[in-house]
C-alpha positions in Angstrom: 76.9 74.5 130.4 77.1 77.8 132.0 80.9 77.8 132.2 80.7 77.5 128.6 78.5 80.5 127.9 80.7 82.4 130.1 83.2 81.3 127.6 81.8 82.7 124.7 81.1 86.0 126.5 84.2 86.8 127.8 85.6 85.6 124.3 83.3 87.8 122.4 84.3 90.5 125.4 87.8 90.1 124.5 87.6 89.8 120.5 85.6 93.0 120.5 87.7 95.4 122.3 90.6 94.4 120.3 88.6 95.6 117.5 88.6 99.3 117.3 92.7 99.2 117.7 92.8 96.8 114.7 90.3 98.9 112.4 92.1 102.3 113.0 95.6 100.7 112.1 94.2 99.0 109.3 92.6 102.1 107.8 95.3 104.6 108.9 98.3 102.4 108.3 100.2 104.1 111.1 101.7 101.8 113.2 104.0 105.0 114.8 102.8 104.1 118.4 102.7 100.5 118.2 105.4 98.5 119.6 106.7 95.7 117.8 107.8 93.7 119.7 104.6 93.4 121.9 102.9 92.6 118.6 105.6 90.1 117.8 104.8 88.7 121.3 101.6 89.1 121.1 100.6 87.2 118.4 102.6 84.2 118.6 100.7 84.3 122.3 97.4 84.5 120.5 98.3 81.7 118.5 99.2 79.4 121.0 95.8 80.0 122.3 94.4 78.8 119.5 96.1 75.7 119.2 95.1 75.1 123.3 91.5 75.9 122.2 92.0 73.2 119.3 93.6 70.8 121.7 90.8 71.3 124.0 88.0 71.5 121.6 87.0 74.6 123.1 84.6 76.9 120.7 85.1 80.2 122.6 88.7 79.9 122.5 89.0 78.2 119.0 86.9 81.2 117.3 87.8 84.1 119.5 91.5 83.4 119.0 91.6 82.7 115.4 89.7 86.4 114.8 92.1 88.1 117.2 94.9 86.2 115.4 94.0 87.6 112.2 93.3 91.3 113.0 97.1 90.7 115.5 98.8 89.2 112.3 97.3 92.1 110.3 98.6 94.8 112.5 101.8 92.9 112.7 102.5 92.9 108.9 101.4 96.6 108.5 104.3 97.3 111.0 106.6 95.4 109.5 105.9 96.7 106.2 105.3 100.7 107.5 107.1 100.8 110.6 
């Protein structure tokens, strides 16, 4: 039980400090600085964790990865589009 908890914080942890990254791209659409080919990389990462998460019906990871995967895909298309 407590592994799990930990789970969810260090998911939430995670999730969260992604965020202010994800908002500023989004509202700026400058993606000048961002590298794409780490976003490339790092998405298809992110999404592999969420199909492990599925696999293992694990919560934190199902949840934590889908948001990041979505903010990553985001940022990814807003490069692709403006970079």
């Amino acid at each position: 039980m407590i592994g799990e908890w930990v789970g969810y914080v260090a998911a939430s942890l995670t999730t969260l400090s992604f965020l202010p990254q994800a908002i500023k791209t989004i509202r700026t659409r400058d993606t000048s600085g961002i590298s794409l080919g780490m976003y490339v990389v790092f998405t298809v990462g992110v999404a592999c964790w969420f199909l492990y998460g599925l696999a293992l019906t694990s919560w934190p990871m199902i949840v934590s990865n889908l948001l990041t995967l979505g903010l990553s895909a985001t940022i990814l298309t807003l490069k692709l589009r403006h970079g």
